[in-house]
C-alpha positions, -999 to +999 in steps of 0.1 A: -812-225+782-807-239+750-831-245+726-849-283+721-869-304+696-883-336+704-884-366+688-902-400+692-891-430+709-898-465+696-927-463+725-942-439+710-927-419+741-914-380+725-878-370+735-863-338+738-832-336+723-808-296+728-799-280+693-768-265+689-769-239+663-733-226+668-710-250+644-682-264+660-652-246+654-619-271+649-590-270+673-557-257+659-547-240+624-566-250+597-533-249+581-548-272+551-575-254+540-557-220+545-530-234+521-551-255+496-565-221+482-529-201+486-495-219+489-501-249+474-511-234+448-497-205+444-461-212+461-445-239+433-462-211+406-441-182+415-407-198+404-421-198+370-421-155+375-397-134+376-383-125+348-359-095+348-342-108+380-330-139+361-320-122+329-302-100+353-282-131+366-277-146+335-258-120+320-232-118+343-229-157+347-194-167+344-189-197+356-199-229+375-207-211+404-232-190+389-250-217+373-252-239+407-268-207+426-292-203+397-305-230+399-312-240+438-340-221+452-350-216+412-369-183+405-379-174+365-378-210+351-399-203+319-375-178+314-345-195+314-354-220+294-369-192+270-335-183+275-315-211+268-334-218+233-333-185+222-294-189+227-292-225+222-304-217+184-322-251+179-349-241+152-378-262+160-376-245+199-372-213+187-402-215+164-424-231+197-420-202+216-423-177+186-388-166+185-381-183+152-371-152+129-354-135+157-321-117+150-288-135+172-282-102+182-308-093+201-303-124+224-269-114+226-278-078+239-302-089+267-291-125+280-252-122+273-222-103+287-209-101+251-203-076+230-195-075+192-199-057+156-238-056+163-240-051+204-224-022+223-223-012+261-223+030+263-220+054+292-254+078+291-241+097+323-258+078+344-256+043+341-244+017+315-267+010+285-262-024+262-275-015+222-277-032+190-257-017+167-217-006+170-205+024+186-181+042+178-161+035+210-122+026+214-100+010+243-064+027+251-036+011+263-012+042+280+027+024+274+056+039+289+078+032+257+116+020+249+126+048+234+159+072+241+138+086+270+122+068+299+092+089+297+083+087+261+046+077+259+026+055+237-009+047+232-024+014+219-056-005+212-059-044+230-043-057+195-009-034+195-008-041+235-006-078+229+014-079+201+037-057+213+042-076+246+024-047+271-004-068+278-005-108+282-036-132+283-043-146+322-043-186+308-025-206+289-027-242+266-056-242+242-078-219+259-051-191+254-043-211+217-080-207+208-083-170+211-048-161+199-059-159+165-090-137+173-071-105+191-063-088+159-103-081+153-107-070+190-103-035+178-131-037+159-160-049+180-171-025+213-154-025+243-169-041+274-176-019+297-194-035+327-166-060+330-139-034+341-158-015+360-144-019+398-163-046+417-190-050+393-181-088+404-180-105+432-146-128+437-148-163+429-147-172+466-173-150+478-197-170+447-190-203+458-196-197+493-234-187+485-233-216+461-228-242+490-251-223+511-276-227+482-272-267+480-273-268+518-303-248+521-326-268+491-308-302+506-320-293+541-358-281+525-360-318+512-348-334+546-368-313+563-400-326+544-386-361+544-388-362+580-421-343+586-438-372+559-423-406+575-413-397+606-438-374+621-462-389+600-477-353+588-509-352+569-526-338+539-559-325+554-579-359+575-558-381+552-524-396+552-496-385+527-501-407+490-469-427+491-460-411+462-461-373+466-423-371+485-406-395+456-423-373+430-414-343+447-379-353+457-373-365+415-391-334+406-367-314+427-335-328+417-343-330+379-353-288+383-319-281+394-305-303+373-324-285+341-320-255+358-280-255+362-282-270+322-298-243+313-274-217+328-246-236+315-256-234+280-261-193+279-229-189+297-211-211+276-220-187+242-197-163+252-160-165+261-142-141+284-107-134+288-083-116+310-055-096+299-026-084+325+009-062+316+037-083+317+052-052+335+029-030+353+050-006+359+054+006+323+014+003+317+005+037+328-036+035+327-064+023+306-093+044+297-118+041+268-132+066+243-165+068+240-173+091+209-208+112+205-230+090+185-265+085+184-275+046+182-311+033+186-329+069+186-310+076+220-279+104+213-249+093+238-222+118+248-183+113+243-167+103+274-136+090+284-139+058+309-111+051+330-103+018+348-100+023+385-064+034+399-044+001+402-067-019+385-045-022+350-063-050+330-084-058+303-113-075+307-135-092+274-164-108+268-171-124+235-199-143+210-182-178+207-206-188+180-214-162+158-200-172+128-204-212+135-234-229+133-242-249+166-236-286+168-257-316+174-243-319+209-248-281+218-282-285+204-289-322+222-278-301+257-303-276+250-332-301+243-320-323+276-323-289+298-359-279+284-369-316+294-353-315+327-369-281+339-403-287+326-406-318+336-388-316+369-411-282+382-444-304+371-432-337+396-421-308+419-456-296+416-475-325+418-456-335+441-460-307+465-497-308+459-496-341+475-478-332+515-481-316+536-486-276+536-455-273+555-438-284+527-443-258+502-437-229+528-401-247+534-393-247+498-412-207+492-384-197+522-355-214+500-369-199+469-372-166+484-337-161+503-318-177+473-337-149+451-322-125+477-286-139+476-288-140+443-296-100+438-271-096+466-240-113+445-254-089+411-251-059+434-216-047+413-242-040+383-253-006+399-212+006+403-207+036+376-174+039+358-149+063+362-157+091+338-150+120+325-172+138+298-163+153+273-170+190+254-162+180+219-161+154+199-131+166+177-099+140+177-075+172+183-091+184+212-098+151+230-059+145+223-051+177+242-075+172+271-064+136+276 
């Protein structure tokens, strides 16, 4: 039997009254307070983490694509907009996030796919290594000449091969126009090496198919939340939804991947890449690159020769487009508009979130988390090795011989 108290009537009359001293447990998930102290706070947080995963993507961004999946289901958005300042080379940005004194170059050698007189990519045996500093590494064009003899040989860096009509540039009008005038100092800034590596990345197609999938997968999170907030009328603990958490978190949304696709666009935009094909493949025999024994950065690097697949018999580059320009009030007005865009649209996306239901931020945590998984899956080319061959010596007359 349970146990009683009594209390008085207005007679005067006492009453007994049962106590219950088990509290009443609530029917259902108490999916509210569960995530009050995790998801909703924690959730929206995590996209401002992950750091070497996004300067992983950035470097090998490359075009429209690229940026687009970046930036739905963002992950790392302090450090892409670190990013883009640090490339964007606006003063009073780079001095906010104490980057003000920082050398171009080492920008260049962890966001970019460049490399130049002060960044070099080298073979250690086991994978490929980016550097400040310029090794002592040159790409050979093999030419089945025009000589008396069909099989007379000859051997040429990216500047003979074009000017000599072995190799054209994949383009033309004032793209091709732009860089014409820039081939003859090719042969003096490092090879790329990642770039011509076999399937170090994915086709065009294969990115714009998991860009679609990205839009439709972040368009379907904010539907999805649309509909559980005015249509099945979900709400925020006892209370109803504040009419204006979705608005806020819909603006904050779309301004993110706005910033965030900005943001991409800038750092991609510093470097310019270039394709370069034999007008007759038949008379290029292979193209290889010699990487000399040098030490760079306290870290000694063997000589190798690194060989472009079989069949694969093109060139590909990746250049600084502004190092010897200063950047312009539009480039710099871009940079300022994508800082804006992703702080302020990851705050309303925030705040907004904070305001529906918990469903809501576990929708947009699954976008986040399987576009951070797409996104690793579409970088997977970065763990392909080269095709090399090391080398015993570093003397010019032997390599000759054993080439």
């Amino acid at each position: 039997m349970a146990p009683t108290t009594s209390t008085s009537t207005a007679s005067g009359t006492p009453t007994a009254l049962p106590l219950n001293p088990e509290p009443t447990l609530p029917s259902g998930f108490a999916g509210e307070e569960f995530s009050n102290n995790l998801f909703s706070d924690l959730a929206p947080l995590l996209t401002l983490f992950g750091e070497q995963v996004t300067k992983q993507f950035l470097t090998m961004s490359l075009g429209w694509a690229d940026n687009i999946l970046l930036a739905v289901g963002p992950l790392g958005v302090i450090t892409a907009i670190v990013s883009t300042i640090r490339v964007g080379r606006v003063r009073f940005l780079k001095a906010l996030i104490g980057r003000a004194r920082e050398d171009q170059a080492t920008a260049e050698m962890e966001l970019l796919s460049s490399t130049s007189t002060k960044v070099s990519e080298l073979w250690n045996g086991n994978e490929v290594v980016r550097q400040l500093g310029h090794a002592p590494t040159i790409e050979l064009v093999v030419h089945r000449g025009k000589g008396g003899r069909n099989d007379e040989i000859q051997v040429g860096n990216l500047s003979m091969a074009c000017n000599s009509g072995w190799l054209e540039q994949v383009g033309t009008g004032e793209w091709s126009t732009r860089f014409a005038s820039g081939i003859s100092e090719l042969p003096s800034q490092s090879p790329n090496i990642t770039l011509n590596i076999d399937k170090s990345s994915p086709s065009h197609r294969e990115v714009w198919s998991f860009a679609i999938l990205g839009v439709a997968l972040q368009a379907v999170a904010l539907v999805i939340t649309a509909i559980m907030t005015y249509h099945w009328k979900k709400k925020k603990g006892n209370s109803t939804v504040q009419s204006y958490a979705y608005p806020v978190f819909l603006a904050g949304s779309c301004a993110l991947f706005i910033g965030m696709a900005l943001c991409s666009r800038i750092i991609e935009t510093t470097t310019t890449e270039h394709v370069f094909r034999p007008s007759k493949p038949a008379a290029v025999k292979t193209i290889f690159r010699l990487q000399m024994a040098c030490t760079i950065g306290d870290q000694r690097y063997s000589p190798f020769v690194i060989l472009n697949s079989e069949g694969n018999k093109s060139i590909r580059t990746s250049r600084f487009a502004g190092e010897s320009s200063p950047p312009n009030v539009h480039n710099k007005a871009n940079t300022v508009l994508a800082v804006l865009l992703s702080l302020s649209g990851f705050i309303c996306q925030f705040v907004g979130l904070r305001g529906l239901h918990w469903s809501a931020t576990i929708i947009q945590l699954g976008a986040t988390a399987v576009m951070t998984a797409v996104r690793s899956y579409v970088r997977r080319g970065l763990s392909r090795k080269p095709k090399a061959i090391a080398l015993g010596s570093s003397d010019p007359d032997w390599i000759a011989l054993t080439i």
